[in-house]
N, CA and C atoms of all chains as a GROMACS GRO file, in nm:
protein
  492
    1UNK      N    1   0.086  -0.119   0.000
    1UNK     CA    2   0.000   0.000   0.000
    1UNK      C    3   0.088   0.123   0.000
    2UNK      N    4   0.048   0.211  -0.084
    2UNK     CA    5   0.112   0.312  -0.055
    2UNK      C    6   0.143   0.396   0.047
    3UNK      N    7   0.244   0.470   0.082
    3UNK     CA    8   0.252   0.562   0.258
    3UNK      C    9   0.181   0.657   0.129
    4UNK      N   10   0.111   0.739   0.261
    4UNK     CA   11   0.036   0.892   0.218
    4UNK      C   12   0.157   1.006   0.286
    5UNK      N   13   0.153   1.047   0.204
    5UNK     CA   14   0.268   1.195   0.243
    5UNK      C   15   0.190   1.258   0.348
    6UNK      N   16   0.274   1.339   0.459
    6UNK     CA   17   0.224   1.376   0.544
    6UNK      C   18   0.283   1.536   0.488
    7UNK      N   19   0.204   1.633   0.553
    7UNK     CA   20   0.165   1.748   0.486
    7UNK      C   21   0.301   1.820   0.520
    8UNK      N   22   0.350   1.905   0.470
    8UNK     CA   23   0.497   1.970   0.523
    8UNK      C   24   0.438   2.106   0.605
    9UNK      N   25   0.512   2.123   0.734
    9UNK     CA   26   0.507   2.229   0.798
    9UNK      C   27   0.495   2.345   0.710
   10UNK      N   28   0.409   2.444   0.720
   10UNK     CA   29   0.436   2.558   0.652
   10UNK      C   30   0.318   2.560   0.549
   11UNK      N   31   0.291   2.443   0.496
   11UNK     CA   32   0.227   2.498   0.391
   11UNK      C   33   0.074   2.413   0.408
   12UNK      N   34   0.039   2.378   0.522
   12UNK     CA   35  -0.045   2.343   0.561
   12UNK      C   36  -0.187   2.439   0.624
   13UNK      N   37  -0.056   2.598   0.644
   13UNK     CA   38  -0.163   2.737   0.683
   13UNK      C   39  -0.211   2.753   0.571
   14UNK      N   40  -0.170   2.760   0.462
   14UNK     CA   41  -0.222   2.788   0.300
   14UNK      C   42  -0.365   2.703   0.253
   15UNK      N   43  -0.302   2.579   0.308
   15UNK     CA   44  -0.427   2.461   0.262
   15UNK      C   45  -0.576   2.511   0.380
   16UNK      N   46  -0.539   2.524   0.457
   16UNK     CA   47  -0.669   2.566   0.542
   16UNK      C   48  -0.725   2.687   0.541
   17UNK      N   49  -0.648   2.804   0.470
   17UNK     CA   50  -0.704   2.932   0.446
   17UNK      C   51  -0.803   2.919   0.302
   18UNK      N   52  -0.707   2.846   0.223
   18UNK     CA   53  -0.755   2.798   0.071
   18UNK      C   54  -0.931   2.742   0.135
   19UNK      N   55  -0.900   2.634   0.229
   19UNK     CA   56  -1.023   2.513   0.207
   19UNK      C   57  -1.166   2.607   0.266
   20UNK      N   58  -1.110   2.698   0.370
   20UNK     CA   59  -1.196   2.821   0.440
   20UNK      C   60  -1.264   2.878   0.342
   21UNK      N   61  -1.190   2.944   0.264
   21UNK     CA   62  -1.219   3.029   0.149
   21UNK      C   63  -1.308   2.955   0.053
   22UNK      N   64  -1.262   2.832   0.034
   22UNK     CA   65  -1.371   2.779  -0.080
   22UNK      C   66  -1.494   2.706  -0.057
   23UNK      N   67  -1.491   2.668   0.065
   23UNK     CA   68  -1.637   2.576   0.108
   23UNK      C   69  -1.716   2.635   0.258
   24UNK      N   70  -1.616   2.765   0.269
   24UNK     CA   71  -1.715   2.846   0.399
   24UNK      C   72  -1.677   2.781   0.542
   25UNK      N   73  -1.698   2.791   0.652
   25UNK     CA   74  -1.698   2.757   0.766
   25UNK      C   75  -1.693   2.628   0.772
   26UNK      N   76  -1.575   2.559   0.852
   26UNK     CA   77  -1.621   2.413   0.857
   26UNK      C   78  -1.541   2.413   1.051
   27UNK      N   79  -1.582   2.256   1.090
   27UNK     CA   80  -1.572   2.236   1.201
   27UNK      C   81  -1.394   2.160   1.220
   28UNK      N   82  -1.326   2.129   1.262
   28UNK     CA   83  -1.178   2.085   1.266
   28UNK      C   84  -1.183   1.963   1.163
   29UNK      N   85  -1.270   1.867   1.233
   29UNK     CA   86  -1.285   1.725   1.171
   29UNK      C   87  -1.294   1.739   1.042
   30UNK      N   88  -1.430   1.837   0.970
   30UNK     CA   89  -1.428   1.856   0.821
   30UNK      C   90  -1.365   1.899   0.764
   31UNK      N   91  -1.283   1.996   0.831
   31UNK     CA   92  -1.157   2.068   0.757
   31UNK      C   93  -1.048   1.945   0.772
   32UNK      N   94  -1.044   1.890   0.824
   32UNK     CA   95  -0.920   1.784   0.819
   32UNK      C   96  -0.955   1.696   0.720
   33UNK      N   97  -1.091   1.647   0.659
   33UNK     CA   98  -1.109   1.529   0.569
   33UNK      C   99  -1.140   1.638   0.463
   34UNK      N  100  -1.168   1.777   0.450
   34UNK     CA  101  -1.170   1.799   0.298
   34UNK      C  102  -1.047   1.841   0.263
   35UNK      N  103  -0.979   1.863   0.319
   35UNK     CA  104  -0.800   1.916   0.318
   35UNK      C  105  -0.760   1.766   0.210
   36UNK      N  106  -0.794   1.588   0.307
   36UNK     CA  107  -0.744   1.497   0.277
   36UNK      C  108  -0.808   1.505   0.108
   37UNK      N  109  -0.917   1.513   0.093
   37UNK     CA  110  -1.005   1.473   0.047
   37UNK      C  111  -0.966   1.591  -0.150
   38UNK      N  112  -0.920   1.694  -0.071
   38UNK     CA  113  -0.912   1.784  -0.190
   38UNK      C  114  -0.753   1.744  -0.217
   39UNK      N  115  -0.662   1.680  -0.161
   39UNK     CA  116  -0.541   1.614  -0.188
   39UNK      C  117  -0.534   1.469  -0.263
   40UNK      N  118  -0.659   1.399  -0.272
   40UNK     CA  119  -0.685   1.339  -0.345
   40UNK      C  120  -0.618   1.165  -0.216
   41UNK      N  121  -0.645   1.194  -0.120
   41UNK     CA  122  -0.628   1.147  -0.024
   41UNK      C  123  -0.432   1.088  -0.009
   42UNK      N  124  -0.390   1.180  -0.059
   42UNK     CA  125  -0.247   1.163  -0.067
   42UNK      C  126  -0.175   1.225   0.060
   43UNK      N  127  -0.240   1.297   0.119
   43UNK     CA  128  -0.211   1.368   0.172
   43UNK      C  129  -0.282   1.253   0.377
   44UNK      N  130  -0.141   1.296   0.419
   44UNK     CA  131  -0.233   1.247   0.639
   44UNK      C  132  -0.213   1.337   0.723
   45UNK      N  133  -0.338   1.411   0.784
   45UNK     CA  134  -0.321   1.539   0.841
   45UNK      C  135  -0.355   1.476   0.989
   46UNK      N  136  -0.243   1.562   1.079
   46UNK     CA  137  -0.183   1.507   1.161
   46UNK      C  138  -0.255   1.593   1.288
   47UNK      N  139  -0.379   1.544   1.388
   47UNK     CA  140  -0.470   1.632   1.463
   47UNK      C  141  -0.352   1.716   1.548
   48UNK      N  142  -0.219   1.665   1.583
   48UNK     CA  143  -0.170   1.737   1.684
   48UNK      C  144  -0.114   1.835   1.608
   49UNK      N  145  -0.057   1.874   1.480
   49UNK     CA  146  -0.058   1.973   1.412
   49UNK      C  147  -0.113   2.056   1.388
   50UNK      N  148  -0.280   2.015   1.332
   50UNK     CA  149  -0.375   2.110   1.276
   50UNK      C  150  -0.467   2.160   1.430
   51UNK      N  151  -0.464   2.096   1.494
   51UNK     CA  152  -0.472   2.253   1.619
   51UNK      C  153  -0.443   2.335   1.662
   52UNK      N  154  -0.318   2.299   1.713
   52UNK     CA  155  -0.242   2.404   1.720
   52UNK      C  156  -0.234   2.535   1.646
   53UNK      N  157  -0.247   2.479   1.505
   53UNK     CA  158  -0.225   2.606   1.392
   53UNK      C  159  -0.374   2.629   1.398
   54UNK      N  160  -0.454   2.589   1.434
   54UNK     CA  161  -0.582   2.658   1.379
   54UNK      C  162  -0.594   2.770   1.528
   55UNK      N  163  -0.535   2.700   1.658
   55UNK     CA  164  -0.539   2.847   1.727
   55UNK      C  165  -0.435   2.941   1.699
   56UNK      N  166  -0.296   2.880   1.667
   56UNK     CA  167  -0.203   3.005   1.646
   56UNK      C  168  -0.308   3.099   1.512
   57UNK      N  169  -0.368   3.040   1.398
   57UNK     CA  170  -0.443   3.141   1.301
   57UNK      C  171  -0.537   3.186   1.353
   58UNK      N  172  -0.630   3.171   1.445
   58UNK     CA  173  -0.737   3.243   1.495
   58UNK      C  174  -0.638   3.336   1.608
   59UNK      N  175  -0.524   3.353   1.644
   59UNK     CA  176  -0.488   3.429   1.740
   59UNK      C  177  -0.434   3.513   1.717
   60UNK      N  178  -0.340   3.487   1.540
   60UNK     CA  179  -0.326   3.582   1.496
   60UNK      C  180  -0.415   3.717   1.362
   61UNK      N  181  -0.564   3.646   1.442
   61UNK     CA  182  -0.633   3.688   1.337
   61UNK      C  183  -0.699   3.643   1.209
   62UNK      N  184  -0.649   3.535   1.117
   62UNK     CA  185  -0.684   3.567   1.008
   62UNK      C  186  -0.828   3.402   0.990
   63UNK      N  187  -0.842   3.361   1.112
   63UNK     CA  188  -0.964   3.261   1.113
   63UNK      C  189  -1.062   3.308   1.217
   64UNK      N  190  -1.158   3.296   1.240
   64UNK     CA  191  -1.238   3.335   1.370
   64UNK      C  192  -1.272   3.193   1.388
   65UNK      N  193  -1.344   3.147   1.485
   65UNK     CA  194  -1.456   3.057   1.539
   65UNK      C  195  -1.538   3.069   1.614
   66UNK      N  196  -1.628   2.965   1.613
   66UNK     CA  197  -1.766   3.021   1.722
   66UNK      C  198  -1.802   2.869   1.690
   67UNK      N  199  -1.876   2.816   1.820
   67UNK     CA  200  -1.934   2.680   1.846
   67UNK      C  201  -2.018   2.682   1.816
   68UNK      N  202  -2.116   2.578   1.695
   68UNK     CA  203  -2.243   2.569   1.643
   68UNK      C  204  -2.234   2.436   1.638
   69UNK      N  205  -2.380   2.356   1.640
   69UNK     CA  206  -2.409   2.239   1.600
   69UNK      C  207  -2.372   2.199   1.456
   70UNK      N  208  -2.286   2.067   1.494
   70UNK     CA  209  -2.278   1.963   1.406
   70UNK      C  210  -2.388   1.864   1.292
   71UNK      N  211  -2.355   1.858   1.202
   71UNK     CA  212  -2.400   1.724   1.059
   71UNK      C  213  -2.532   1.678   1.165
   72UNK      N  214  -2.506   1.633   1.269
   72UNK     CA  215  -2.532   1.520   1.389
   72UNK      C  216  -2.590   1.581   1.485
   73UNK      N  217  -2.619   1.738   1.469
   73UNK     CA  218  -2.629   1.827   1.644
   73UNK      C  219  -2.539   1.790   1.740
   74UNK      N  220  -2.434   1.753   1.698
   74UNK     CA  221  -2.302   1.738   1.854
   74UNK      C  222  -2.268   1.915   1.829
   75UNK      N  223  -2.194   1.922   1.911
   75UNK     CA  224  -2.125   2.044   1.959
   75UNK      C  225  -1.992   2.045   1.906
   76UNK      N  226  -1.998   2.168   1.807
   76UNK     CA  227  -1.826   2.160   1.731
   76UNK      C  228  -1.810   2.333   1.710
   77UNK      N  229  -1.672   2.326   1.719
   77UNK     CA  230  -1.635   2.478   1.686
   77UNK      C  231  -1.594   2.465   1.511
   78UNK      N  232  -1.674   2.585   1.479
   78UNK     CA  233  -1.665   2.622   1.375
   78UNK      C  234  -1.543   2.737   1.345
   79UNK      N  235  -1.494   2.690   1.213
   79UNK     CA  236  -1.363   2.796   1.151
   79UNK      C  237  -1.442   2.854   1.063
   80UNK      N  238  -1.418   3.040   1.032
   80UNK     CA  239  -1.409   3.032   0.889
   80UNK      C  240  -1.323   3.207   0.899
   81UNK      N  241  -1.280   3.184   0.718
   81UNK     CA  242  -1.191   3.297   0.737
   81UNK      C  243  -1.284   3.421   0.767
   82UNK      N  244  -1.122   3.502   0.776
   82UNK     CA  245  -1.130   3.652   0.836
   82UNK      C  246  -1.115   3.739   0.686
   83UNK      N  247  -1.115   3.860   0.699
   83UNK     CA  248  -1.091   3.941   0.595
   83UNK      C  249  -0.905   3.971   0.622
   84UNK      N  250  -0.852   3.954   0.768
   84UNK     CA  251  -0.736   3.987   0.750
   84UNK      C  252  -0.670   3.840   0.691
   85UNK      N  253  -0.755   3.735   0.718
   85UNK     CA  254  -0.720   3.535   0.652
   85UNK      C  255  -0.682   3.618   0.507
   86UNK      N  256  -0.841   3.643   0.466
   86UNK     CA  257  -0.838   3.646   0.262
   86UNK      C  258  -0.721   3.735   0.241
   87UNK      N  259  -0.686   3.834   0.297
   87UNK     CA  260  -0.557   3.913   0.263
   87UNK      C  261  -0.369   3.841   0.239
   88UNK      N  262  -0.420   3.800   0.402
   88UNK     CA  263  -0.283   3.641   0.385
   88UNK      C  264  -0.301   3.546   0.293
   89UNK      N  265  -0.406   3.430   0.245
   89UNK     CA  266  -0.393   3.391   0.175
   89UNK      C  267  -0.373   3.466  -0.018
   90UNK      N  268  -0.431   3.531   0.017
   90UNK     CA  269  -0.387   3.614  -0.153
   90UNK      C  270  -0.198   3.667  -0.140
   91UNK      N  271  -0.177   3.703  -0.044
   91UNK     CA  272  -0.052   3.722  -0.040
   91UNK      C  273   0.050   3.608  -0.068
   92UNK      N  274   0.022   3.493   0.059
   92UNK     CA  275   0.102   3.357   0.031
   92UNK      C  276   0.053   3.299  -0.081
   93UNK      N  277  -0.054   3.304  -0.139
   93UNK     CA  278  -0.067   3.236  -0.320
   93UNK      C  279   0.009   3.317  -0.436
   94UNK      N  280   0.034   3.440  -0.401
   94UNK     CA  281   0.116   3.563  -0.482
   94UNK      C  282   0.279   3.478  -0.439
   95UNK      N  283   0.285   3.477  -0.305
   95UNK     CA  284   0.445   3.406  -0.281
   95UNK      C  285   0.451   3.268  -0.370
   96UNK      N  286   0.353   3.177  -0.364
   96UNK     CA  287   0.376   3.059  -0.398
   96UNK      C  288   0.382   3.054  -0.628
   97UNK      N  289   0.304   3.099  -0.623
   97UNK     CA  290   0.304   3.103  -0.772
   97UNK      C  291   0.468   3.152  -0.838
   98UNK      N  292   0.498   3.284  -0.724
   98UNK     CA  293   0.661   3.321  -0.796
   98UNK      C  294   0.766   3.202  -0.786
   99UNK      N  295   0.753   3.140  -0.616
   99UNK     CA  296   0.785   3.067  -0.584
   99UNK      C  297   0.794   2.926  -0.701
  100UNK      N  298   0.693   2.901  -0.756
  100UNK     CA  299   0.662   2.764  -0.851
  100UNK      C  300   0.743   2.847  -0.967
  101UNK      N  301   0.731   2.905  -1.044
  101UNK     CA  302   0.735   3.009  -1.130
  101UNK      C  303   0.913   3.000  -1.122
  102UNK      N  304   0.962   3.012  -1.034
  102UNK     CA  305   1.122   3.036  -1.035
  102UNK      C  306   1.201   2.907  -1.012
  103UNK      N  307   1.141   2.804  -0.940
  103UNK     CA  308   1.181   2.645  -0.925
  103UNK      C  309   1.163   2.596  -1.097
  104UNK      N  310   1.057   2.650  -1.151
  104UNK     CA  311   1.043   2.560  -1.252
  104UNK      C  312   1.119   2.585  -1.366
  105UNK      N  313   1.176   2.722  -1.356
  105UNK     CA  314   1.328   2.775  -1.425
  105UNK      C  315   1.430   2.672  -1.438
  106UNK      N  316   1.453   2.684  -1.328
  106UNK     CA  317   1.572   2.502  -1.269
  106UNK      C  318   1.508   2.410  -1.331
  107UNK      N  319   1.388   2.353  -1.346
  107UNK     CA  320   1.354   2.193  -1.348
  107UNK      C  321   1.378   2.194  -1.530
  108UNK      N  322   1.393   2.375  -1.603
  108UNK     CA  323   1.344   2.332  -1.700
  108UNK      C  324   1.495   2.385  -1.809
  109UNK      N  325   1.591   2.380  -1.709
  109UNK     CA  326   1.728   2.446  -1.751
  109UNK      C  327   1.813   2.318  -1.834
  110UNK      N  328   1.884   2.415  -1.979
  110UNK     CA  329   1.948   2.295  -2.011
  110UNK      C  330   2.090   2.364  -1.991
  111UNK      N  331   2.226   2.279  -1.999
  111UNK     CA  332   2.310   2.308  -2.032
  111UNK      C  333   2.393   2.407  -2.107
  112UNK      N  334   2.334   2.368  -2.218
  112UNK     CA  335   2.319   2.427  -2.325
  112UNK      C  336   2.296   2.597  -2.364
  113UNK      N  337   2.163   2.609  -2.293
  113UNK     CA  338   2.089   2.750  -2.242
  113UNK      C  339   2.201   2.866  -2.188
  114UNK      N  340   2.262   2.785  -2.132
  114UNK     CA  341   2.353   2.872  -2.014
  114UNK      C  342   2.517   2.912  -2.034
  115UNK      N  343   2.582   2.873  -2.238
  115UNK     CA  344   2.677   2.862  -2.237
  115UNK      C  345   2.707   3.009  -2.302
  116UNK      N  346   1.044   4.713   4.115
  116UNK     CA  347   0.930   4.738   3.980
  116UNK      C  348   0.950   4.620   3.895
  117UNK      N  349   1.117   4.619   3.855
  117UNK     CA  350   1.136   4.528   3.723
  117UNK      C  351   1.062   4.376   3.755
  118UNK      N  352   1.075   4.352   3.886
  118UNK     CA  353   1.071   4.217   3.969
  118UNK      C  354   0.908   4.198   3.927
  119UNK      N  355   0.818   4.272   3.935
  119UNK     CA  356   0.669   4.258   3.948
  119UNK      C  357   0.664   4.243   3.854
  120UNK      N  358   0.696   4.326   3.751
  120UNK     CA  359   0.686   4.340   3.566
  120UNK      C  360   0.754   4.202   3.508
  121UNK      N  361   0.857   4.135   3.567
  121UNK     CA  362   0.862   4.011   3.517
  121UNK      C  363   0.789   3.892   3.576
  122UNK      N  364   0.694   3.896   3.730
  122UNK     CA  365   0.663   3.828   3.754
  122UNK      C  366   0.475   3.827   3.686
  123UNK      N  367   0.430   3.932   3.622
  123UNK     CA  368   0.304   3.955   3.580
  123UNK      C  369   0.313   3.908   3.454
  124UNK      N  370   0.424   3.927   3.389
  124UNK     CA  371   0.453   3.827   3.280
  124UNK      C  372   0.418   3.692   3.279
  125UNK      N  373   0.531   3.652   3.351
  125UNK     CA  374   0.504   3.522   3.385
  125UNK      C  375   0.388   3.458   3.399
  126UNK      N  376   0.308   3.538   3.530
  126UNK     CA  377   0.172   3.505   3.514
  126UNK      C  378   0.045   3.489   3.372
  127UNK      N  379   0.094   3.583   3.336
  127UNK     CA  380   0.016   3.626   3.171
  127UNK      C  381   0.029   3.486   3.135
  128UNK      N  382   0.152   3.460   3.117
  128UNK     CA  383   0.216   3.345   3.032
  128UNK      C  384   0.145   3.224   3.048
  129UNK      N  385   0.164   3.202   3.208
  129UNK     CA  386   0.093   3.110   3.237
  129UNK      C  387  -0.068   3.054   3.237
  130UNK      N  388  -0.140   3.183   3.237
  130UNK     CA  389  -0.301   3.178   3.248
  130UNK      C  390  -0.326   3.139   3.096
  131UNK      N  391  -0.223   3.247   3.018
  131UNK     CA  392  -0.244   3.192   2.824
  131UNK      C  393  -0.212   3.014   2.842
  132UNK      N  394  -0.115   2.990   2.868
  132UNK     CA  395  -0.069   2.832   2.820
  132UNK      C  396  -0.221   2.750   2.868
  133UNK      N  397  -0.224   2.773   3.029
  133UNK     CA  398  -0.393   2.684   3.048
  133UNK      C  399  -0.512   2.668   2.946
  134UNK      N  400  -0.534   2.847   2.914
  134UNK     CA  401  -0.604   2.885   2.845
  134UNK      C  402  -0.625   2.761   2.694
  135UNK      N  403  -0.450   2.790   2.664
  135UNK     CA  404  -0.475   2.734   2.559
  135UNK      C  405  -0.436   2.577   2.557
  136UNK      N  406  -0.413   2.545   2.612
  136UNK     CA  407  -0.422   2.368   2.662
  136UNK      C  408  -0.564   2.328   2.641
  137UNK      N  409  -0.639   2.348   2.710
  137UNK     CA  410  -0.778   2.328   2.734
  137UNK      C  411  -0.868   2.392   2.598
  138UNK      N  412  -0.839   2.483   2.541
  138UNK     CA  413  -0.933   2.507   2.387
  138UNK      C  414  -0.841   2.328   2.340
  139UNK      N  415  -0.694   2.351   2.352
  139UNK     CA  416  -0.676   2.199   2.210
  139UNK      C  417  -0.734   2.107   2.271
  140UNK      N  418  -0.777   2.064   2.406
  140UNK     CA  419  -0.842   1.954   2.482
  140UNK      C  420  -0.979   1.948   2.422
  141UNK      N  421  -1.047   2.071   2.450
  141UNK     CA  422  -1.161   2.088   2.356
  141UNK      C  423  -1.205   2.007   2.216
  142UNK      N  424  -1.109   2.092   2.131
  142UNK     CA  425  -1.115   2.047   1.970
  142UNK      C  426  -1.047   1.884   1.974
  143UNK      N  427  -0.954   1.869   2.062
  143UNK     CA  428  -0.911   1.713   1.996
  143UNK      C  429  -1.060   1.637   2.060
  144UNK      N  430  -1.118   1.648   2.185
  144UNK     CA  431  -1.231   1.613   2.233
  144UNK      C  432  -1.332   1.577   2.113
  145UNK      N  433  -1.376   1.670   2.036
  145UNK     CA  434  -1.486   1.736   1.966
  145UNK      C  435  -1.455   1.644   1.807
  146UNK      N  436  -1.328   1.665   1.794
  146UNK     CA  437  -1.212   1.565   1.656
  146UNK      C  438  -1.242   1.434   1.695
  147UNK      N  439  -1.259   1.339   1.782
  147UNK     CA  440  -1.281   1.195   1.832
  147UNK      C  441  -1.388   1.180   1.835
  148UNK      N  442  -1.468   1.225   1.874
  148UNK     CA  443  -1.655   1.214   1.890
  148UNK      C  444  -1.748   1.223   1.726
  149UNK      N  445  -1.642   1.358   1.645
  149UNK     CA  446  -1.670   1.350   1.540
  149UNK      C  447  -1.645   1.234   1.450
  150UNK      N  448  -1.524   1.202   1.468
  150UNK     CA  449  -1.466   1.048   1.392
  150UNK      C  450  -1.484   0.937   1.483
  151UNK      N  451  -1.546   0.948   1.552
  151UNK     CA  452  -1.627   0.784   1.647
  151UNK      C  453  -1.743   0.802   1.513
  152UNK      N  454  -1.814   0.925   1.522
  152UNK     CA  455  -1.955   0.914   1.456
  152UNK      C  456  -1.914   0.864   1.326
  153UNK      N  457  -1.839   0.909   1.245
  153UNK     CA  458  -1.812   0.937   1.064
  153UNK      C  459  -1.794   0.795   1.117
  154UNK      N  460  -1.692   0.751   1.176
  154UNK     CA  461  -1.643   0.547   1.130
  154UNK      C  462  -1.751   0.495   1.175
  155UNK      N  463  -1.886   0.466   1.301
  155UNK     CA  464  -1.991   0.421   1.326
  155UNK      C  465  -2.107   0.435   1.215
  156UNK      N  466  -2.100   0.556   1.164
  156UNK     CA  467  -2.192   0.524   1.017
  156UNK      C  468  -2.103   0.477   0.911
  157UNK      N  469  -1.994   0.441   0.877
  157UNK     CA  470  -1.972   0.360   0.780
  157UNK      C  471  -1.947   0.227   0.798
  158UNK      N  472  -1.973   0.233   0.932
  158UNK     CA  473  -2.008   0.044   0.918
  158UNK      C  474  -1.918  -0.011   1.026
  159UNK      N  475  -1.825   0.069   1.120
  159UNK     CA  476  -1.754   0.016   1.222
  159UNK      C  477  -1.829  -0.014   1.360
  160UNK      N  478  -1.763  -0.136   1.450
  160UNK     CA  479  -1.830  -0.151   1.539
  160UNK      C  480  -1.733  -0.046   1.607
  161UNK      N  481  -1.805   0.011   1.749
  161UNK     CA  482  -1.758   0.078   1.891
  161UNK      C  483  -1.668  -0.016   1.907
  162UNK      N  484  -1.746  -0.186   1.952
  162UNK     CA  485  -1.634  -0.256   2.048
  162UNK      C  486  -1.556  -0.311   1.932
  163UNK      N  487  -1.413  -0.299   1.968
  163UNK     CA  488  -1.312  -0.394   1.888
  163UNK      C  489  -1.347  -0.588   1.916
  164UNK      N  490  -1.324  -0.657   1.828
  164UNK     CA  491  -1.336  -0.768   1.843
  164UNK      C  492  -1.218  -0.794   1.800
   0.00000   0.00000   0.00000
């Protein structure tokens, strides 16, 4: 069976601002299986990770939450972004695109090119 | 002065860390109950056999 890649530090704030942004408020649990789920389940998100960061992002602002009933009526805290979130994520997708954009210089360099 | 000003710190420090111990106690709480439910409707038993 294949190992599932486990998500790399760092770019796991991106994936949860992204998943905020596109499907609205979700509760930890759903944000953890549509994260998996929009990775095409390649991806194993790791609960002692994604808490932490979901309070360091609500503390520094850019997620809020508030406790509402669950799928089920259980009791779950709800995420969803902030307006200062949509600002960070448009910023770190502006970093990441140059970012892809300048790696793929390298992947696509010949010898040749450079004499 | 300096002595109080580092010991109110400290305190700060400390009431935040509880603070925030107990929200992740919360959510990992809330993360297990949710995924007891999701694996019980797809067909898992509670008791292990």
């Amino acid at each position: 069976m294949k190992k599932k890649t486990d998500v790399r530090q760092g770019t796991l704030a991106l994936m949860v601002l992204k998943t905020l942004d596109v499907l609205g408020p979700l509760h930890g649990y759903g944000l953890a299986r549509r994260i998996e789920q929009i990775s095409g389940d390649r991806l194993t998100l790791n609960t002692g990770t994604l808490y932490p960061l979901l309070l360091r992002l609500e503390q520094e602002g850019a997620i809020a939450s508030e406790r509402g009933p669950s799928e089920n009526n259980r009791s779950a805290r709800f995420y969803r972004l902030t307006a200062v979130g949509r600002k960070q994520l448009q910023s770190e997708t502006r970093d990441w695109e140059r970012t892809t954009e300048l790696i793929g210089r390298f992947f696509d360099v010949k010898a040749e090119d450079l004499r | 002065m300096r002595r109080l000003r580092r010991f109110l710190i400290r305190l700060t420090a400390s009431v935040t860390r509880r603070r925030d111990d107990e929200r992740l106690r919360e959510d990992l709480e809330d993360h297990i109950t949710l995924q007891t439910e999701a694996n019980v409707s797809a067909g898992e038993s509670l008791v292990k056999k």
